[in-house]
C-alpha positions in Angstrom: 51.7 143.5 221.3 49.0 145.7 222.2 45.5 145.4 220.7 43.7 148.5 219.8 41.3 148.3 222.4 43.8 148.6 224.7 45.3 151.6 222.8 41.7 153.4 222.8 41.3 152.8 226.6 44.6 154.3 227.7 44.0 157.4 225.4 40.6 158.0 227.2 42.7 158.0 230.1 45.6 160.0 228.7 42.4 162.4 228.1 41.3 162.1 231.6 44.6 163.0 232.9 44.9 166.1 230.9 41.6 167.1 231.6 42.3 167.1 235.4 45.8 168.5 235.2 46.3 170.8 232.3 49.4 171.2 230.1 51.9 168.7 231.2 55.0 166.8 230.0 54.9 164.6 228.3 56.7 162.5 231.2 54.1 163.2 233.7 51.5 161.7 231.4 53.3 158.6 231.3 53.7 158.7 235.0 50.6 160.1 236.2 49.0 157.1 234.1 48.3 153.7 235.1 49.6 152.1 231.9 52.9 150.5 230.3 55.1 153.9 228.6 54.8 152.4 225.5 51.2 152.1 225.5 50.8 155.4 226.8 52.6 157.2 223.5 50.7 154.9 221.2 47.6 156.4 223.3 49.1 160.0 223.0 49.8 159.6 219.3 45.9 158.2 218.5 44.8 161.4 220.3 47.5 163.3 218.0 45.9 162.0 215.2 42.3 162.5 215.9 43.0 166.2 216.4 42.0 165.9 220.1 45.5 167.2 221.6 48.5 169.2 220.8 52.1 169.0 221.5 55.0 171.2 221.7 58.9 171.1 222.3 59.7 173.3 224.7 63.5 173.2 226.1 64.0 169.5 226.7 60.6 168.3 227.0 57.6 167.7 225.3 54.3 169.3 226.0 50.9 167.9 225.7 47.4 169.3 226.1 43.8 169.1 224.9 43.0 171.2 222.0 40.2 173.7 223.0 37.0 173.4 220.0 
């Protein structure tokens, strides 16, 4: 089980990642960073829910990106 700690760190660097790369899948966020899959979509969902990214389905995968203020 993860601890929410743990959560919040991997969604600062789920927001690091986008930062540096842009729009990506969803795939290369959970390959791109250094954490367990799982941990990385509870990260990506946080972010979700704060407001702080978006996501789209497009084709077969799913986009993600930082929302611009």
């Amino acid at each position: 089980m993860w601890t929410v700690e743990a959560i919040g760190e991997t969604a600062g660097r789920v927001w690091e990642f986008l930062n540096q790369h842009g729009r990506c899948s969803l795939n290369a966020v959970k390959l791109g960073v250094p954490a367990p899959k799982s941990l990385v979509d509870m990260a990506v969902g946080w972010l979700a829910h704060e407001g702080k990214i978006d996501l789209s389905q497009e084709q077969r995968s799913i986009r993600v990106w930082i929302k611009q203020d």
